[in-house]
C-alpha positions as CSV (number, residue, x, y, z in Angstrom):
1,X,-7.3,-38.6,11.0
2,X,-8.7,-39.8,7.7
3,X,-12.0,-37.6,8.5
4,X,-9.7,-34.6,9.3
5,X,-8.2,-35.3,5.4
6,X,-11.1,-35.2,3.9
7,X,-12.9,-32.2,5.6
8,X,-9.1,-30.4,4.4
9,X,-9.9,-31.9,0.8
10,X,-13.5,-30.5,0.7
11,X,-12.6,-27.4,1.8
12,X,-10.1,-26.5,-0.5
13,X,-12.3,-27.8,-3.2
14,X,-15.1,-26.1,-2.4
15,X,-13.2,-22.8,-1.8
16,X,-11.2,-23.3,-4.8
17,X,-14.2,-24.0,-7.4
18,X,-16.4,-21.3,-6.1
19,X,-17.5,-18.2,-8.0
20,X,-16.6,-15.8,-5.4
21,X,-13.0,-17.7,-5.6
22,X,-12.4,-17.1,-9.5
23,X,-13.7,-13.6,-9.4
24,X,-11.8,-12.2,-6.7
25,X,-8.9,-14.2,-8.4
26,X,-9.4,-12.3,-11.6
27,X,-10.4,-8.7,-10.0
28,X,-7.1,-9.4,-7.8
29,X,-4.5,-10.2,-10.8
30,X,-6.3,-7.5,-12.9
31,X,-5.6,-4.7,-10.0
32,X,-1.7,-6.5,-10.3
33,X,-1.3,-5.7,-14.1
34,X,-2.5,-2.6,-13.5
35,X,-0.2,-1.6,-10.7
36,X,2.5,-3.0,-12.8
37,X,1.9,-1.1,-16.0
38,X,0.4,1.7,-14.3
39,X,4.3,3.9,-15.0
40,X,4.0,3.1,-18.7
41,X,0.2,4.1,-18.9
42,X,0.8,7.1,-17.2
43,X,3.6,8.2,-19.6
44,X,1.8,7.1,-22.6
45,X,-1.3,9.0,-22.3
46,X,-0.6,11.7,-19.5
47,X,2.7,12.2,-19.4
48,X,3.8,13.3,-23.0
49,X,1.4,15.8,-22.8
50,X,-0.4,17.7,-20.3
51,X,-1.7,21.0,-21.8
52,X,-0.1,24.2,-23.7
53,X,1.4,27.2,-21.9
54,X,1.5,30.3,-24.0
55,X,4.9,32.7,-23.5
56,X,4.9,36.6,-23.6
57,X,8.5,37.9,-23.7
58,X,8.6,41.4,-23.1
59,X,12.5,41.5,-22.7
60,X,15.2,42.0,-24.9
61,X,16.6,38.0,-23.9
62,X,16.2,35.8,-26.8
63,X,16.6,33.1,-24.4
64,X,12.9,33.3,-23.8
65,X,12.1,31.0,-26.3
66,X,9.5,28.0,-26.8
67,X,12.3,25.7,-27.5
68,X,14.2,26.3,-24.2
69,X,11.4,26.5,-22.2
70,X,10.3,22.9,-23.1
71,X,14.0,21.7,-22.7
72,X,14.6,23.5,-19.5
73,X,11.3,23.7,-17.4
74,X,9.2,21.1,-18.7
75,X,9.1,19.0,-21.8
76,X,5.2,17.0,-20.6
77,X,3.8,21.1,-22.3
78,X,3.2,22.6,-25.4
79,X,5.2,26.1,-25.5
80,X,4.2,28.9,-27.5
81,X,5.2,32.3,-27.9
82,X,3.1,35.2,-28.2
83,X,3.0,39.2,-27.6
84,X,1.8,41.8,-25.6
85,X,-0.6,42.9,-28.1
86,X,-2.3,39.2,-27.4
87,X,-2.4,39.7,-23.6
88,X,-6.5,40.3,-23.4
89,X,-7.1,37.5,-25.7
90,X,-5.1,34.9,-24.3
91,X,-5.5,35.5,-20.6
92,X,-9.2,34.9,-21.7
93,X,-8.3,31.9,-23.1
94,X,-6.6,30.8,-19.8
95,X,-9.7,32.1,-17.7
96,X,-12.3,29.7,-19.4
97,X,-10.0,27.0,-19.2
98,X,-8.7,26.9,-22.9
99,X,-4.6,27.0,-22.2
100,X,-3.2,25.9,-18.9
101,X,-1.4,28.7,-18.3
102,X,0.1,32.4,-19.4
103,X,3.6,33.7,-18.6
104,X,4.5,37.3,-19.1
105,X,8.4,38.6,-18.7
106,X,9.1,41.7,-18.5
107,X,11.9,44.5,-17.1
108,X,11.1,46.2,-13.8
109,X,13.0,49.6,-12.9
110,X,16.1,47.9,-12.0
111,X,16.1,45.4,-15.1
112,X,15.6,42.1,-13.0
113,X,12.9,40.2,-15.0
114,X,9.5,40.5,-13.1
115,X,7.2,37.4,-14.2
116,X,3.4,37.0,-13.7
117,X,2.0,34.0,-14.7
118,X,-1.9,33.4,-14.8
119,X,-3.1,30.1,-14.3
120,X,-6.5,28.3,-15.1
121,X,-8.7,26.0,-14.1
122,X,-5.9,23.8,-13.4
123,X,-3.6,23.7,-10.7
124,X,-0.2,24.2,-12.3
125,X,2.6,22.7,-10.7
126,X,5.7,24.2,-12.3
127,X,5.9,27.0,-11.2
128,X,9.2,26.6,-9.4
129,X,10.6,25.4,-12.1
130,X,9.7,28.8,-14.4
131,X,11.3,31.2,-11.8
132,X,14.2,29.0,-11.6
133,X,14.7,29.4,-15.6
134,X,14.2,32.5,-15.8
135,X,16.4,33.1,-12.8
136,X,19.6,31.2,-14.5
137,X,19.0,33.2,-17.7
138,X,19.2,36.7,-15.9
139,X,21.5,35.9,-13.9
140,X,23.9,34.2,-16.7
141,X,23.2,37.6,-18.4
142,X,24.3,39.1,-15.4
143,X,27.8,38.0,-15.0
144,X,28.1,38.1,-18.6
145,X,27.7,41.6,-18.7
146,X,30.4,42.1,-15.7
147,X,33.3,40.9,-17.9
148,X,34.6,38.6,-15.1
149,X,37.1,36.4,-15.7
150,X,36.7,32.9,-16.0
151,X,38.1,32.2,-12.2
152,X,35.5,34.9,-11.3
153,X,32.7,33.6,-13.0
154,X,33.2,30.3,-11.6
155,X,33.4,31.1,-8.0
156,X,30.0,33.2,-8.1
157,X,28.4,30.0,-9.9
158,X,30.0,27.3,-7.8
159,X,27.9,24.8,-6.6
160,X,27.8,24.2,-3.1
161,X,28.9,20.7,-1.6
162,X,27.0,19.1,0.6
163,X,27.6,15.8,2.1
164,X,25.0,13.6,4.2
165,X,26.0,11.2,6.8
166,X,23.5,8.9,8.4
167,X,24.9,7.9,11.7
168,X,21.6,6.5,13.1
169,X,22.1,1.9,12.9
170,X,18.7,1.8,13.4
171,X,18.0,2.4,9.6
172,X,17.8,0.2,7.0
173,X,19.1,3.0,4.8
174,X,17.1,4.7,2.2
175,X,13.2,3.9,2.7
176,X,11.9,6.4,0.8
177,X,11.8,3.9,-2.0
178,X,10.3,0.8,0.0
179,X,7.8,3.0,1.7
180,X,4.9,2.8,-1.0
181,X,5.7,-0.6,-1.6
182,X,5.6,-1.5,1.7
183,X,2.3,0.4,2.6
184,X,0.9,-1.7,-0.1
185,X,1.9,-5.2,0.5
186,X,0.9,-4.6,4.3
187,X,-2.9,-3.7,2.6
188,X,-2.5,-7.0,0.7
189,X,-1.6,-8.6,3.6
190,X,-4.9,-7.1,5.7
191,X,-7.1,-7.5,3.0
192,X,-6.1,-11.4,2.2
193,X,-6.1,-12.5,5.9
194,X,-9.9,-10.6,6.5
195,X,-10.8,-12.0,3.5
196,X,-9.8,-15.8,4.3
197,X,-10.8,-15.4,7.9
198,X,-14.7,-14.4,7.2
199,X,-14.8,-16.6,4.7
200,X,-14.2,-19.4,7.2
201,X,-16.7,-17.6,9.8
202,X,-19.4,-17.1,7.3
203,X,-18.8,-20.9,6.3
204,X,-19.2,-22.0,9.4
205,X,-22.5,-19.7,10.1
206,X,-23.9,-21.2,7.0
207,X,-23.6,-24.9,8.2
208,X,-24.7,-24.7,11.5
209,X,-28.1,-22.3,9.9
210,X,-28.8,-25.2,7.6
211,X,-28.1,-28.1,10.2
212,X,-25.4,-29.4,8.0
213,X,-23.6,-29.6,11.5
214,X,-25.6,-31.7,13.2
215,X,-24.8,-34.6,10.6
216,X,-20.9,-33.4,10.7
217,X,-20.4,-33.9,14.0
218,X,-21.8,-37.5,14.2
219,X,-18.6,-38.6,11.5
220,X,-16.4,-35.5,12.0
221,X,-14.8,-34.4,15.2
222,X,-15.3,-30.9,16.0
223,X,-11.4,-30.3,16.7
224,X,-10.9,-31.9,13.1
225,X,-13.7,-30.3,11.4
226,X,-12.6,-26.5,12.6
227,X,-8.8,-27.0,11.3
228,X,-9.6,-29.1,8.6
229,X,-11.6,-26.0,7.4
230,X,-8.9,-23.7,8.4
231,X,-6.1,-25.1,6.8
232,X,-8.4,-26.2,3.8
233,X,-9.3,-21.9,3.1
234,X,-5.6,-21.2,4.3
235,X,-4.2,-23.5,1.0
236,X,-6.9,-22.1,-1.4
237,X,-5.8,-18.6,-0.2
238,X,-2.1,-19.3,-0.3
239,X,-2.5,-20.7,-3.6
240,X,-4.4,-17.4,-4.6
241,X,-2.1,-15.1,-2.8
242,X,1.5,-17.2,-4.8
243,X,-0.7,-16.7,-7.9
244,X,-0.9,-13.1,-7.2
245,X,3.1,-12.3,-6.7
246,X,4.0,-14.3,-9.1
247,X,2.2,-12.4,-11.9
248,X,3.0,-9.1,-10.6
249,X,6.7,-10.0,-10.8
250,X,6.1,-10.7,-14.2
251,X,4.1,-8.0,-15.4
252,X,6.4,-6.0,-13.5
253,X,9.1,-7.0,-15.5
254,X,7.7,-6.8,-18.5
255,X,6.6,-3.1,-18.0
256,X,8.2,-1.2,-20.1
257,X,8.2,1.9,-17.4
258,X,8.5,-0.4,-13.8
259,X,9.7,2.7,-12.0
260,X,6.5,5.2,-11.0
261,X,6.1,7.6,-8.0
262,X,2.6,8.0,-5.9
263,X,2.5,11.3,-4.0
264,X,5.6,12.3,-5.2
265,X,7.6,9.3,-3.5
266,X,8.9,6.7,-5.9
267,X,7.5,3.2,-6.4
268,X,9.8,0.2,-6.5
269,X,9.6,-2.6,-5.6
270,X,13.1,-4.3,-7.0
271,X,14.4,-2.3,-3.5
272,X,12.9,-4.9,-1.3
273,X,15.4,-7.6,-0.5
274,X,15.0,-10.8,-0.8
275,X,15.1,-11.6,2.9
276,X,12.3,-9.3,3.4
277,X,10.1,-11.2,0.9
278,X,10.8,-13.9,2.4
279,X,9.7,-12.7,5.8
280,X,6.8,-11.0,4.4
281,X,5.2,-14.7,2.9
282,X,6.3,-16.0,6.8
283,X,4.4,-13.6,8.5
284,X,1.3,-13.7,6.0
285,X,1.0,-17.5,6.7
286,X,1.4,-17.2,10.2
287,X,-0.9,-14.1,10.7
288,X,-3.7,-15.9,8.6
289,X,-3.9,-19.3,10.9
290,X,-3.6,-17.0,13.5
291,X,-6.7,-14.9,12.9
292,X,-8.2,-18.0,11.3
293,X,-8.6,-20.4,14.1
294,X,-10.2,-16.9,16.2
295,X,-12.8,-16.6,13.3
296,X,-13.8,-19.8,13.4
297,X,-14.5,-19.7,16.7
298,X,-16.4,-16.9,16.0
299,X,-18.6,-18.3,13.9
300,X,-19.4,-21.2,15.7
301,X,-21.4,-18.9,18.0
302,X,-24.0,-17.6,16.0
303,X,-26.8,-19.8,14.4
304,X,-27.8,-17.3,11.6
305,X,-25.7,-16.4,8.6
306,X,-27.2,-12.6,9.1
307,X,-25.0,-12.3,12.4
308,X,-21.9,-13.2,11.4
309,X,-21.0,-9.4,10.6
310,X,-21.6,-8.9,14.4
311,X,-19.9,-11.8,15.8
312,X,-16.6,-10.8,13.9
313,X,-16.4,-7.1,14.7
314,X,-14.8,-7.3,17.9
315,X,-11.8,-9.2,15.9
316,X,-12.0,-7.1,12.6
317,X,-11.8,-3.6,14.9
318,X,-8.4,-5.3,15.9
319,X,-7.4,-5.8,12.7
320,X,-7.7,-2.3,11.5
321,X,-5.8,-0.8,14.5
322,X,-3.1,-3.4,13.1
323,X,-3.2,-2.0,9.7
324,X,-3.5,1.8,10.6
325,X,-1.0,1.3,13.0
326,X,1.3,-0.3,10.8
327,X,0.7,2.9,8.3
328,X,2.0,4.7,11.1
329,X,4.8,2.9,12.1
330,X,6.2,3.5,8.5
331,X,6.8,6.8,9.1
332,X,7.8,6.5,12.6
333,X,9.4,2.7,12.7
334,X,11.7,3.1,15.6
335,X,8.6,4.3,17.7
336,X,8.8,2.2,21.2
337,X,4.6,1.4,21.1
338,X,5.4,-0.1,17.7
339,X,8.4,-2.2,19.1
340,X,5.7,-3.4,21.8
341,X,3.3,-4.3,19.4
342,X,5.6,-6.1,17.5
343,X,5.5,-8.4,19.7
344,X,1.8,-8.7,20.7
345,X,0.2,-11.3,18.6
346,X,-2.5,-9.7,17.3
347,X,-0.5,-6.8,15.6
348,X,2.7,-8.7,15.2
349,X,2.4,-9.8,11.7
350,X,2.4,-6.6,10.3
351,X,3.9,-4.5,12.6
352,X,7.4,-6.7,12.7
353,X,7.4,-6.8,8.9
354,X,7.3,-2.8,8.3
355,X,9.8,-2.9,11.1
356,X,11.9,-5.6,9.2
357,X,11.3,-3.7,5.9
358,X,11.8,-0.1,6.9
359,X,14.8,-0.3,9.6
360,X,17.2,-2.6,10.8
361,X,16.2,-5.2,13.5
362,X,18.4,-8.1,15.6
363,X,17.8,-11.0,14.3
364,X,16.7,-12.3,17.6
365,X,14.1,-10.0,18.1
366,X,12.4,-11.5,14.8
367,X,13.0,-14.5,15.7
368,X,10.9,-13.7,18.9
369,X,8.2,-12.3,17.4
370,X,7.5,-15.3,15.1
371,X,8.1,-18.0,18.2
372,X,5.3,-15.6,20.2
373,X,2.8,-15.9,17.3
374,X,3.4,-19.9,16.7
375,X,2.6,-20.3,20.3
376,X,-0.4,-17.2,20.4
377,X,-1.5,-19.8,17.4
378,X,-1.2,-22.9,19.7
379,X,-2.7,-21.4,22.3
380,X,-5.8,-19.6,20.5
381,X,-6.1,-22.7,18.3
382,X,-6.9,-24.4,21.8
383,X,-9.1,-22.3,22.7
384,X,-10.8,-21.6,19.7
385,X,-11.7,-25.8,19.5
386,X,-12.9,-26.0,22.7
387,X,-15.3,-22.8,21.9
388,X,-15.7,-24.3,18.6
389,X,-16.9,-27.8,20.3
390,X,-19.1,-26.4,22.2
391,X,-20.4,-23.8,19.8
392,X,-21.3,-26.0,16.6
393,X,-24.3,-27.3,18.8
394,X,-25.7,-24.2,20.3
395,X,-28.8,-23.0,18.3
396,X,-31.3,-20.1,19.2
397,X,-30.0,-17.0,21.2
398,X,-26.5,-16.5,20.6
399,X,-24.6,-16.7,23.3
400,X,-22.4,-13.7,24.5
401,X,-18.9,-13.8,25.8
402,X,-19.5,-13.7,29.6
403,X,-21.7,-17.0,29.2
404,X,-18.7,-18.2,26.6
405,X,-16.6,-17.8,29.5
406,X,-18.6,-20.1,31.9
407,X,-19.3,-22.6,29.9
408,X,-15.8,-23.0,28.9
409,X,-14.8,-23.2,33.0
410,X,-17.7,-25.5,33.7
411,X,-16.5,-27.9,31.3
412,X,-13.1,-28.0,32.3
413,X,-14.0,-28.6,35.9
């Protein structure tokens, strides 16, 4: 057991003072500021202003003005008013890219405003927003004009109620502000657990091209040395991956703008509760032993470095059908493949997490799916030693899975 301690020890070390450790440390808590402060960059140097809009008012409405068209349609413009004798010159300006955007009002035959607005280079976006204006002033103008009374003018302009119910239990409630937040800690989640995992492979590819492992395995057990390496990378990575939420949570608390949208959905992560976080860390240690323990096995068979790549691609493929199909599964969480795969070790970590984060799921279901992965890890950590045994001493042609297979039966007979 004291061999097993120190393999553990030196593995942590040596993952832990290594230059790929500390840069991937500082690349990964520079990509956390920025995701934190990301809201409050945005509004500082995109936000306050995003180009200038020039206004032709061919009406007799005053309302028309630069003042109200900032306050009512969009304040991130500069307005500016100009007239009809202008019209050449500044839709030239608009055509080579000089102003955003040009908006001419004027009366059609039936005095409803008609409104053309030319736009740049520049997809502009608020539109919607400029027939809506100039909607509320005509039609404001409208009633005016009408002499209705009070009670009159209020039941043309009344608002009308509605009321949504959700009735569905299998929601959480509102995801649409988890669901970037989500997608984004199941990509940290992927990213960490490939990462850790050929790290370990390429490790062990390295020490078996060099013969380190011939001199291991006369002090070390194999069983000892492939966990002790496991768990060794698993703490070095857990350390890097508490490091990581911790100084999010604090840069995002210090940002001065936390609340941002991607896509046009909002981003916040103060909606994810607590229990969720907590499941989420679960689930990341769990996944990563379980993944672990595979990739070491993996890289026991191969004698060169330059093969590792190959060896692990069978287990990496799986791994991307777990992340795109946990994607998916936030859109469509109540899916019934999902719910299988929930339960299928392999996807499990982060398909029962978006499940946990993005709808409501028994309690014993959860607890299911984390008593199927501890024993998928007890299992394949079996297995994986015994492939691991026998592969740290093979050398030359590497072997492939059929001839894994057999060797595996032959020894157990």
């Amino acid at each position: 057991m004291k061999a097993f301690w120190s393999v553990l020890s030196y593995s942590f070390a040596e993952r832990f003072k290594s230059r790929v450790y500390l840069i991937t440390t500082l690349c990964g808590l520079l990509c956390m500021a920025i995701l934190a402060f990301a809201p409050s960059i945005y509004h500082k140097f995109y936000h306050q202003h995003q180009g200038t809009l020039i206004v032709i008012n061919n009406t007799r409405d005053q309302e028309y003005s630069a003042e109200n068209f900032r306050k009512f349609v969009s304040g991130s413009y500069q307005w500016r008013i100009s007239t009809q004798s202008q019209f050449l010159a500044d839709k030239n300006l608009v055509k080579n890219g000089k102003l955003d955007g040009l908006v001419v009002i004027q009366n059609s035959v039936n005095q409803v405003p008609a409104v053309h607005v030319y736009i740049g280079p520049q997809p502009l976006s608020i539109t919607p927003e400029i027939r809506q204006f100039i909607q509320y002033v005509y039609t404001t103008r409208k009633i005016q004009s009408l002499h209705l009374s009070s009670d009159q003018r209020e039941a043309l302009t009344a608002n009308v109620n509605l009321i949504a119910t959700q009735v569905y239990t299998g929601s959480s409630g509102d995801n649409t502000k988890t669901f970037v937040p989500v997608m984004l800690m199941v990509l940290l989640l992927y990213m960490s657990i490939l990462l850790y995992g050929s790290s370990i492979s390429t490790s062990v590819a390295v020490e078996k091209s060099s013969r380190v492992m011939e001199l291991l395995i006369t002090s070390v057990k194999p069983v000892h040395l492939m966990f002790g390496k496991v768990i060794g990378v698993g703490l070095a990575g857990l350390l890097q991956f508490l490091v990581y939420i911790v100084f999010f949570v604090i840069c995002y608390n210090l940002s001065p703008s936390p609340l941002w949208s991607l896509g046009g959905m909002p981003v916040d992560f103060s909606a994810i509760p607590l229990r969720v976080l907590v499941l989420y860390f679960v689930f990341f240690v769990l996944g990563y032993f379980f993944y672990a323990t595979l990739y070491a096995a993996l890289g026991s068979l191969v004698s060169r470095s330059e093969d590792v790549t190959q060896s692990m691609l069978p287990l990496t493929l799986l791994m991307i059908v777990a992340f795109l199909g946990a994607i998916y599964s936030e859109q469509s969480p109540t899916n019934q493949l999902i719910t299988i795969g929930s339960f299928i070790p392999f996807f499990a970590p982060m398909f029962m997490f978006v499940r946990v984060s993005m709808t409501s799921v028994p309690p014993g279901e959860i607890i299911l799916s984390l008593l199927i992965i501890v024993v998928s890890i007890g299992f394949f950590g079996w297995l994986s030693a015994k492939i691991y045994r026998m592969g740290v001493l093979l050398y030359g042609k590497n072997p492939s899975y059929r001839q894994v297979l057999i060797a595996l039966r032959s020894k157990q007979r």
